[in-house]
N, C-alpha and C positions, 0 to 999 in steps of 0.2 A: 178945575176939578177939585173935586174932595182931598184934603191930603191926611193921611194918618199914619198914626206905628201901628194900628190896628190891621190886621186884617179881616176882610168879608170876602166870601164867597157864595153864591146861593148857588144850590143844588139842584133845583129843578122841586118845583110845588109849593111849599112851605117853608120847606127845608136849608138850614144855614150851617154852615162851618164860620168861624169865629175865632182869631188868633190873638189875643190880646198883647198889648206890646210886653209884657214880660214873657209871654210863650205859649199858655192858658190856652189848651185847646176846647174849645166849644163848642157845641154843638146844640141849634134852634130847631124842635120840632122834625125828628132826624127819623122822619119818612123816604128809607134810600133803595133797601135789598130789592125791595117790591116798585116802584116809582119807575115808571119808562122813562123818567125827562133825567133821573141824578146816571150822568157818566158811570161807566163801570169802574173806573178806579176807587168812585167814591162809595159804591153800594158794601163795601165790605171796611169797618173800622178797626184798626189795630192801636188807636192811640187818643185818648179824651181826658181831658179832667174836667167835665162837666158837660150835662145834658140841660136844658131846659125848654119848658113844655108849656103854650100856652092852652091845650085844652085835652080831653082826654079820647077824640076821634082816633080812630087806625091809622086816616091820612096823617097825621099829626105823632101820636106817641110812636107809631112805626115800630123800628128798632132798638126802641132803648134799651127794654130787657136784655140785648142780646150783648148791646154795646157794652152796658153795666157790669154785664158778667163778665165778658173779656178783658175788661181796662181799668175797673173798680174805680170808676168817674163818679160824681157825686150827680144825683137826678135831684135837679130843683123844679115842685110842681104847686099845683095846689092840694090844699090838705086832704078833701076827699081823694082826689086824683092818686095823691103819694099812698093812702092807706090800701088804693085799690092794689096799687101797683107793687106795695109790701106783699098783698094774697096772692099775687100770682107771679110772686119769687125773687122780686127786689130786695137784698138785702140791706134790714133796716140801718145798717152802721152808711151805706149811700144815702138812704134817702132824706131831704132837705124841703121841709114844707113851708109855705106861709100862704096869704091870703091879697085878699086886693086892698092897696094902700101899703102893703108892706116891702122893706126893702132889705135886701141881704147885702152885706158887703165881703166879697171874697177878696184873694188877692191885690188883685191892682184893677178892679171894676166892679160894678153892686150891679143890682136888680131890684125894678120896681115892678111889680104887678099892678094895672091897672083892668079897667073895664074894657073888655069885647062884648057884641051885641052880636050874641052867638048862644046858640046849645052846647051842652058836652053830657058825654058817656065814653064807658070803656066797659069791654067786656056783657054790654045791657046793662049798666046798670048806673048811677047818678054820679058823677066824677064832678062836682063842685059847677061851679059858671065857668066859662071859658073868660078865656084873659088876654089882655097887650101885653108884653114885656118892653121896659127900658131901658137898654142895657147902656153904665156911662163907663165908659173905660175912665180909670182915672189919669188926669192930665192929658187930656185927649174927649175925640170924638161921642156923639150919644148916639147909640142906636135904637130906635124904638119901632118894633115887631109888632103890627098891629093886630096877628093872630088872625081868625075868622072872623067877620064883623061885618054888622050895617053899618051906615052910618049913623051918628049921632054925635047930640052939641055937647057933650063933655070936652071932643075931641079939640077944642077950642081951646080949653083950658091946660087940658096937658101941652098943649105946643105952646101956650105960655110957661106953664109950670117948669117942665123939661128942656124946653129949646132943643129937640133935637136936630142932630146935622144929619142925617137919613133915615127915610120909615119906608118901611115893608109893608105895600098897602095891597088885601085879596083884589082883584078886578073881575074874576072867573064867572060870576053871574051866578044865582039859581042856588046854591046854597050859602053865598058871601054878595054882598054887590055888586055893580058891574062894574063898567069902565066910569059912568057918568057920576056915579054917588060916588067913588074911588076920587073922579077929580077934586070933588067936593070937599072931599077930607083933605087932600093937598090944601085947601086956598083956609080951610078952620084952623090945620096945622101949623102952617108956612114955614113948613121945613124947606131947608136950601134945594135938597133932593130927596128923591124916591124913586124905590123901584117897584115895580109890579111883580104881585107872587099869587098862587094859588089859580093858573089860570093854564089852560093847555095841556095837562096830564092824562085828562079824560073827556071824551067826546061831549059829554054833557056841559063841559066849562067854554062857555063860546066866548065870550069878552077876552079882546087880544090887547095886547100892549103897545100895540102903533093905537088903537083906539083912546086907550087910557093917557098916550102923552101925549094925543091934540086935545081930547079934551082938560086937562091939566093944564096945554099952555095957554087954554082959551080964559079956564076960571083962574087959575092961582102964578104967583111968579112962582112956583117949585119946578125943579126939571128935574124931567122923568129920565132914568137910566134904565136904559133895556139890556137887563140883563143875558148873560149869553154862562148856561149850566156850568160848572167846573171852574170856569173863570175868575180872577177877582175882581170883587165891584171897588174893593175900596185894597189899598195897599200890593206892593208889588210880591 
């Protein structure tokens, strides 16, 4: 198994809690109040020092505003995305923008933006390209969020680039790809492990996560963890 000071947790959809080993509470695309799959203890946040956002969908930015205002965490997004989320009452001393290829270093972990092959909006209106995050804890694990996405042959390169030790791959179909292109990016990646996200919330998302790890152990050596909501994937 995986071992780290980090902790992961997935919350049901997209959605991740994040404890870095200095304390760093985080939060990936924090779709929770609204979300039938995130546990009730998690749909209500009292505690963050960071939000981050790969794209500018409802299933995705969710709750941040609400979080931001309660816990005064820092939103890292993208620029159009941050400017949108200034107009509709993010205070700008939170918000924290860059772009794809760029990387933040906070405490004791950075942030890479890279490409998803995805749309985004917020509100109706153009919230930049949708994005992967790579989040590396320092001296410790990589985690890399691959947001909404088709597949595509970049994704080769970042799992050279990065080496990440777990990615958060959509399987859900019909608006992300299904189980089968999902394995696919397993074997481009070859990451040690993954887990399936973005699949089971809503009746339109059929691709399940027993599909997605036969197909993965048929193309790639990556193993697939089935995640289980509220629970940690990674750290006790």
């Amino acid at each position: 198994m995986l071992k780290s000071k980090s902790k992961i947790t997935w919350l049901g959809h997209s959605a991740f809690q994040l404890v870095s080993p200095g304390g760093k509470i985080i939060y990936v695309d924090p779709f929770l109040s609204h979300n039938p799959t995130t546990p009730d203890e998690f749909k209500t946040v009292s505690e963050a020092d960071y939000i981050l956002l790969t794209h500018g969908h409802e299933d995705h930015v969710g709750d941040t505003l609400e979080i931001a205002k309660n816990t005064g965490c820092k939103v890292v997004a993208q620029v159009e995305l941050s400017h949108l989320l200034k107009k509709a009452g993010l205070n700008e001393n939170q918000a924290v923008d860059f772009n794809k290829g760029g990387t933040i270093k906070f405490e004791d972990f950075s942030v890479t933006m890279v490409s998803a092959n995805h749309s985004s909006s917020y509100g109706g209106q153009y919230a930049g390209e949708a994005a992967g995050l790579v989040i590396r804890f320092f001296d410790d694990i990589t985690f890399y969020h691959l947001g909404d996405t088709n597949i595509f042959a970049d994704l080769e390169f970042y799992g050279e680039m990065y080496k990440p030790d777990l990615i958060a791959v959509p399987i859900g179909d019909l608006y992300t790809m299904g189980p089968f292109e999902a394995a696919l990016c397993c074997e481009l990646i070859n990451a040690p492990y993954a887990v399936p996200i973005h699949y089971g919330t809503f009746p339109l998302l059929q691709g399940t996560p027993e599909e997605f790890q036969a197909a993965a152990g048929e193309a790639s050596d990556t193993e697939v963890l089935i995640p289980v909501a509220g629970e940690p994937i990674v750290g006790a």
